[in-house]
NUVEXKOL-214261 format. One record per residue (C-alpha): x negated, y negated, z negated; residue in three letters. Coordinates in nm, 3 decimals. Last residue first. Layout:
// residues N
- X, Y, Z, aa
- X, Y, Z, ALA .
...
END
This chain:
// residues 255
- X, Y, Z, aa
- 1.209, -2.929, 0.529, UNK .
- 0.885, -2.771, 0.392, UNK .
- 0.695, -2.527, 0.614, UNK .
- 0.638, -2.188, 0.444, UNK .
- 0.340, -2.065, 0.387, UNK .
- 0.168, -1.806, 0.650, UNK .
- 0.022, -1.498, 0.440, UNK .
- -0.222, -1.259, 0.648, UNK .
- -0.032, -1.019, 0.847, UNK .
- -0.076, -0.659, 0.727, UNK .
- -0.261, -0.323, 0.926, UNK .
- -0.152, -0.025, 0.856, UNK .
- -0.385, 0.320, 0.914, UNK .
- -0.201, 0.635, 0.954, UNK .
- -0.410, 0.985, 0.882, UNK .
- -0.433, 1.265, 0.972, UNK .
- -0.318, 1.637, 0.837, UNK .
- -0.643, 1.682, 0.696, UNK .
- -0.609, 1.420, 0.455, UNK .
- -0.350, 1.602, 0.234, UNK .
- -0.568, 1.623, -0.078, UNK .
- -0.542, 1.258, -0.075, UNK .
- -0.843, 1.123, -0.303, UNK .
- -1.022, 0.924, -0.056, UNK .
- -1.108, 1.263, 0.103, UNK .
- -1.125, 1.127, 0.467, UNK .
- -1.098, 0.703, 0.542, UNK .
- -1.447, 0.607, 0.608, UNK .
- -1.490, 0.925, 0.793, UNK .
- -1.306, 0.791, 1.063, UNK .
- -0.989, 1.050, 1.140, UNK .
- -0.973, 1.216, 1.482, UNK .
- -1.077, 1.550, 1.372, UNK .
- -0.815, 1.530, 1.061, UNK .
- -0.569, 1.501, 1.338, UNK .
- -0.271, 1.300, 1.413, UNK .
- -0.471, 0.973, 1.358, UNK .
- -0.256, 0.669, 1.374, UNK .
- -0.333, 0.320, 1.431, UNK .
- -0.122, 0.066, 1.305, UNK .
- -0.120, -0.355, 1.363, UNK .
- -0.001, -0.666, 1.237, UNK .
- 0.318, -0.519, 1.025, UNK .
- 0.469, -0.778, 0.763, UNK .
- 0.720, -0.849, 0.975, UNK .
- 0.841, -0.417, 0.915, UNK .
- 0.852, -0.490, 0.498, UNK .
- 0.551, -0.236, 0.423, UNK .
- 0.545, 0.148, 0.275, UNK .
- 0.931, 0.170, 0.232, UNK .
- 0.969, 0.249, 0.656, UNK .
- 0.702, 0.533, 0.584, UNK .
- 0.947, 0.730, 0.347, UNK .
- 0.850, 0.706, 0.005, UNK .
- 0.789, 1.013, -0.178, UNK .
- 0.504, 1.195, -0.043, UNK .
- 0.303, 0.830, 0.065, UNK .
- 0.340, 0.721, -0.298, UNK .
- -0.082, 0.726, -0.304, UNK .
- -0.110, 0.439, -0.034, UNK .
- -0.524, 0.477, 0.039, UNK .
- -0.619, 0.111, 0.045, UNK .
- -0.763, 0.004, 0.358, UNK .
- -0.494, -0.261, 0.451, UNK .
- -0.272, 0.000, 0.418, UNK .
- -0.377, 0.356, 0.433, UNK .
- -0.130, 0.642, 0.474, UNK .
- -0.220, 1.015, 0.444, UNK .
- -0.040, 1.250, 0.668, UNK .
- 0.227, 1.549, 0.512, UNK .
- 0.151, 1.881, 0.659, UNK .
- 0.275, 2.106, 0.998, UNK .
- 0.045, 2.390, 1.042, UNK .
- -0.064, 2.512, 1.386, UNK .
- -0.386, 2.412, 1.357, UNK .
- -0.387, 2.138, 1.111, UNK .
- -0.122, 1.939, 1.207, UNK .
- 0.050, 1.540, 1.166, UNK .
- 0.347, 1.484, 0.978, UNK .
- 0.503, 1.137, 0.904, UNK .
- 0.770, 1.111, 0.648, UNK .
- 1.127, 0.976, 0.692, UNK .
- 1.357, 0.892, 0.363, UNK .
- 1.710, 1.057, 0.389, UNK .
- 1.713, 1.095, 0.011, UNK .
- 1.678, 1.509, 0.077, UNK .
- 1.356, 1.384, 0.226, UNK .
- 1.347, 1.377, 0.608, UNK .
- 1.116, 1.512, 0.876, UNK .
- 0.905, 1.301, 1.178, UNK .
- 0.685, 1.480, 1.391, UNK .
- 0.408, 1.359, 1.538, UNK .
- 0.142, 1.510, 1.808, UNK .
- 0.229, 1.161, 2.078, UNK .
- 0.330, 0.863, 1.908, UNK .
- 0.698, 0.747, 1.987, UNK .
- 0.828, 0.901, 1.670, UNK .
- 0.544, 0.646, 1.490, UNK .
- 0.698, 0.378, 1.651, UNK .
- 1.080, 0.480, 1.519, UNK .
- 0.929, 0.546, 1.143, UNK .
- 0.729, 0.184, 1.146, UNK .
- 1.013, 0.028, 1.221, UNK .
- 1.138, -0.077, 1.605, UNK .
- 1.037, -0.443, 1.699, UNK .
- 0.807, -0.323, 2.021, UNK .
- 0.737, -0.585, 2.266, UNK .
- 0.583, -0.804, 1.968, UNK .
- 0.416, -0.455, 1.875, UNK .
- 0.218, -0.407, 2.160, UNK .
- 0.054, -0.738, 2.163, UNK .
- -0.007, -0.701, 1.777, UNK .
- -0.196, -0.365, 1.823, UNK .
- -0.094, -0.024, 1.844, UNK .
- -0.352, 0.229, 1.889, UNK .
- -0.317, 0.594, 1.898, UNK .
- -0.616, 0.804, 1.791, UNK .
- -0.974, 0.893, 1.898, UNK .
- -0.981, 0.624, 2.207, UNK .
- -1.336, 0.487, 2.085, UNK .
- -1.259, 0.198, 2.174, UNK .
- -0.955, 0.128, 1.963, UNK .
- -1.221, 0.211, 1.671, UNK .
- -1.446, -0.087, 1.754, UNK .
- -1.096, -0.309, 1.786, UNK .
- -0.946, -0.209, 1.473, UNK .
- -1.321, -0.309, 1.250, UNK .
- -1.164, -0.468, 0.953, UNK .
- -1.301, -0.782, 1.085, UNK .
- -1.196, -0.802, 1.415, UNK .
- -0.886, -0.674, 1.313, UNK .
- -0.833, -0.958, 1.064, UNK .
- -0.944, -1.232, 1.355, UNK .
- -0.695, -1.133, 1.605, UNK .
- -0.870, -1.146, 1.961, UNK .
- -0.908, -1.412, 2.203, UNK .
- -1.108, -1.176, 2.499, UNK .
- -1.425, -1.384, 2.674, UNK .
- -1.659, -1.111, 2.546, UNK .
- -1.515, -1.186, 2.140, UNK .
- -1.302, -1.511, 2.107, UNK .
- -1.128, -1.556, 1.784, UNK .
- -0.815, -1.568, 1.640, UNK .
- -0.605, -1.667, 1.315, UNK .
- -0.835, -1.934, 1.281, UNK .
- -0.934, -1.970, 0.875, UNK .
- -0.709, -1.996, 0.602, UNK .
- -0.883, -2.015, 0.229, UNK .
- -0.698, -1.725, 0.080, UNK .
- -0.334, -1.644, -0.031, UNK .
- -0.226, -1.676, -0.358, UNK .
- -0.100, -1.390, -0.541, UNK .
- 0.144, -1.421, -0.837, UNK .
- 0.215, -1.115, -1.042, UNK .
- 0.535, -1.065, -1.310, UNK .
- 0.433, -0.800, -1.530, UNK .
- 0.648, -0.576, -1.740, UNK .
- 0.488, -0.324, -2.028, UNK .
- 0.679, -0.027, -2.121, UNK .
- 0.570, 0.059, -2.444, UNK .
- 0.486, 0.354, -2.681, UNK .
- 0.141, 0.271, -2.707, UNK .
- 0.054, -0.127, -2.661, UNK .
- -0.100, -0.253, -2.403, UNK .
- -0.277, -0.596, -2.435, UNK .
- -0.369, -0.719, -2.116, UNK .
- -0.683, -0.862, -1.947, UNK .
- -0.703, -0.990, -1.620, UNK .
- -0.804, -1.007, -1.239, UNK .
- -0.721, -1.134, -0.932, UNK .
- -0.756, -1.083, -0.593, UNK .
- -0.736, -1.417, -0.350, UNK .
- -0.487, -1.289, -0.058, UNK .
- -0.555, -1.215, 0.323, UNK .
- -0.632, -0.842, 0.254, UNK .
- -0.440, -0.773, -0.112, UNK .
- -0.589, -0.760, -0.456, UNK .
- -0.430, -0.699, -0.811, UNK .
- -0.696, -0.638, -1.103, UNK .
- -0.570, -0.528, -1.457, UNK .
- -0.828, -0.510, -1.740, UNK .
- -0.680, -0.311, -2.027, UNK .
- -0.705, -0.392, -2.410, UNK .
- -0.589, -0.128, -2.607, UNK .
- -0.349, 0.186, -2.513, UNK .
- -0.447, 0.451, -2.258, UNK .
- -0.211, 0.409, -1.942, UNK .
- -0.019, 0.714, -1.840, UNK .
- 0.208, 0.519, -1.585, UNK .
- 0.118, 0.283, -1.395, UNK .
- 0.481, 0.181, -1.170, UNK .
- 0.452, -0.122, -0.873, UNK .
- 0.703, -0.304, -0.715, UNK .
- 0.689, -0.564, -0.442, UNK .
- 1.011, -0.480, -0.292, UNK .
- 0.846, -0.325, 0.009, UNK .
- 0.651, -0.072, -0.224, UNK .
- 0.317, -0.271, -0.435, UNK .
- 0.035, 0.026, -0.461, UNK .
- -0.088, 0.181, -0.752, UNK .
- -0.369, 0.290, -0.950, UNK .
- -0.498, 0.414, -1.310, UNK .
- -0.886, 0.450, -1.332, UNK .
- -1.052, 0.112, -1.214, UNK .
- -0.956, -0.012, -1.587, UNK .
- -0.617, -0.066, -1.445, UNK .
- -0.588, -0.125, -1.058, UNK .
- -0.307, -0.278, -0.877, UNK .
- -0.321, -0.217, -0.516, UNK .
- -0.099, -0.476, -0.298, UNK .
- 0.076, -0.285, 0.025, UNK .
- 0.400, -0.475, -0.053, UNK .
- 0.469, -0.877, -0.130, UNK .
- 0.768, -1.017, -0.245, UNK .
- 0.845, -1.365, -0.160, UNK .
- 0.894, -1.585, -0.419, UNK .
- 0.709, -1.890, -0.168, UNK .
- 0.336, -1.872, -0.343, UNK .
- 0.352, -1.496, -0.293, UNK .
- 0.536, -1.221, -0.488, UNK .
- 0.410, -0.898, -0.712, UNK .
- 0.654, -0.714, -0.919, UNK .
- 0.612, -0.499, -1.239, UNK .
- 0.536, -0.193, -1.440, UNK .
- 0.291, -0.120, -1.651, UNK .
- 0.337, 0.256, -1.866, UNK .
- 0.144, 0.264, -2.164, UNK .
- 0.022, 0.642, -2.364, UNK .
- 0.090, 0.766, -2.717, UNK .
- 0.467, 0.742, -2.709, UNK .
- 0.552, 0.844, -2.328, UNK .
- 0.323, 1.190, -2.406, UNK .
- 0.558, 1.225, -2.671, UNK .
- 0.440, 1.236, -3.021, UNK .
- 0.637, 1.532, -3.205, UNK .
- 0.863, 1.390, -3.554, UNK .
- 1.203, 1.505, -3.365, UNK .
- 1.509, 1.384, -3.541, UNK .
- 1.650, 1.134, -3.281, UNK .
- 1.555, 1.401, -2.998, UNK .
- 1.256, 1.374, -2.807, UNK .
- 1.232, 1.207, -2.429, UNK .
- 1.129, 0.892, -2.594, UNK .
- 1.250, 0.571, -2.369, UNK .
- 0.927, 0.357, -2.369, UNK .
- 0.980, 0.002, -2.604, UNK .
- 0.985, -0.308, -2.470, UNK .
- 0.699, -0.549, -2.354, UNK .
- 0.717, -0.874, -2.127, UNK .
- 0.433, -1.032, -1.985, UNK .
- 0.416, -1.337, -1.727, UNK .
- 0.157, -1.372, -1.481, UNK .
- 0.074, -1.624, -1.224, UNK .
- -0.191, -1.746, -1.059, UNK .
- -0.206, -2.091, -0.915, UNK .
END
């Protein structure tokens, strides 16, 4: 089933008590909410969409924040690789804060893995074209193999990748640079596709829950980069890029 529950309360106005100016808060929406699975799990890497215009994607608590929404009705679409997408319509108010509580489902299962040239490879990367690219030997590869021998996070695999350097936010959070030239600069991150547009203030450990990760390739050059993923909207993107790859959902068995 899909689930979503609405709550509304009013935006906190930045203006004093006697002020008569419309805020920017006032005369626009601001959606935020949580996305889980069938168990009450929280899922990250899901893109929420409003009217196609306003985006976000799901941190490793599930979260998402749209803010700057034009009031009326809105058409909200949630969508995840492995999970059913949906999409619906919500009344947004101005001047509120709009909650959301989102319920993916995953969909229809099919073999995890398949046999391609005698090899029993994961079906998702099949599909989303990992292996092709591993051939090609532009960037570093890191498939499911590797990282069942590897359980470090995301920031401690990606200081083992040659041309990367980690830094720190004054919060302690780790970003990934890669280089133009000579010039240090912030990479893009794609999960599951989906450009990941809080990559500058979320460290790359807050991007996915680590059992969540399938696979990651990284690109430390805007050379090395497939053109499917340059200029989607991250004026960074020729610093590289980092590609990560989910599991698809596996219920829970009931005791």
């Amino acid at each position: 089933m899909i689930a979503i529950a609405l709550v509304t309360a009013p935006a906190a106005s930045a203006q004093g008590r006697d002020s008569v100016t419309t805020t920017d808060a006032a005369a626009t929406v601001t959606l935020k909410g949580i996305v889980r699975n069938p168990d009450g799990e929280a899922l990250s890497g899901v893109e929420v969409t409003v009217d196609s215009t306003w985006s976000d994607v799901t941190n490793t608590a599930g979260e998402f924040t749209i803010a700057g929404v034009r009031p009326g009705i809105v058409e909200l679409t949630a969508r995840r690789v492995g999970y059913t997408p949906i999409s619906t319509q919500v009344q947004a108010d101005a001047g509120l804060i709009v909650q959301l509580a989102i319920k993916l489902v995953p969909a229809a299962n099919e073999l995890e893995t398949v046999v391609v040239e005698g090899k029993r490879l994961n079906r998702t990367l099949v599909d989303n074209g990992f292996y092709q690219r591993e051939k090609l030997g532009m960037g570093s590869f890191m498939n499911p193999e590797y990282l069942s021998q590897h359980r470090t996070g995301i920031a401690s695999l990606l200081r083992m990748t040659p041309s990367i350097q980690m830094t720190r936010t004054r919060r302690g959070a780790e970003l990934a640079l890669g280089r133009n030239g000579n010039r240090l600069c912030l990479m893009s991150i794609y999960i599951d596709g989906i450009y990941f547009r809080a990559a500058g203030d979320m460290g790359v450990d807050d991007a996915i829950n680590r059992d969540d990760l399938l696979a990651m390739e990284v690109y430390p050059r805007a050379t090395q980069v497939p053109q499917k993923y340059l200029g989607s909207g991250n004026f960074n993107f020729d610093c590289g890029a980092i590609l990560i790859w989910t599991k698809p959902f596996v219920p829970k068995k009931k005791k």
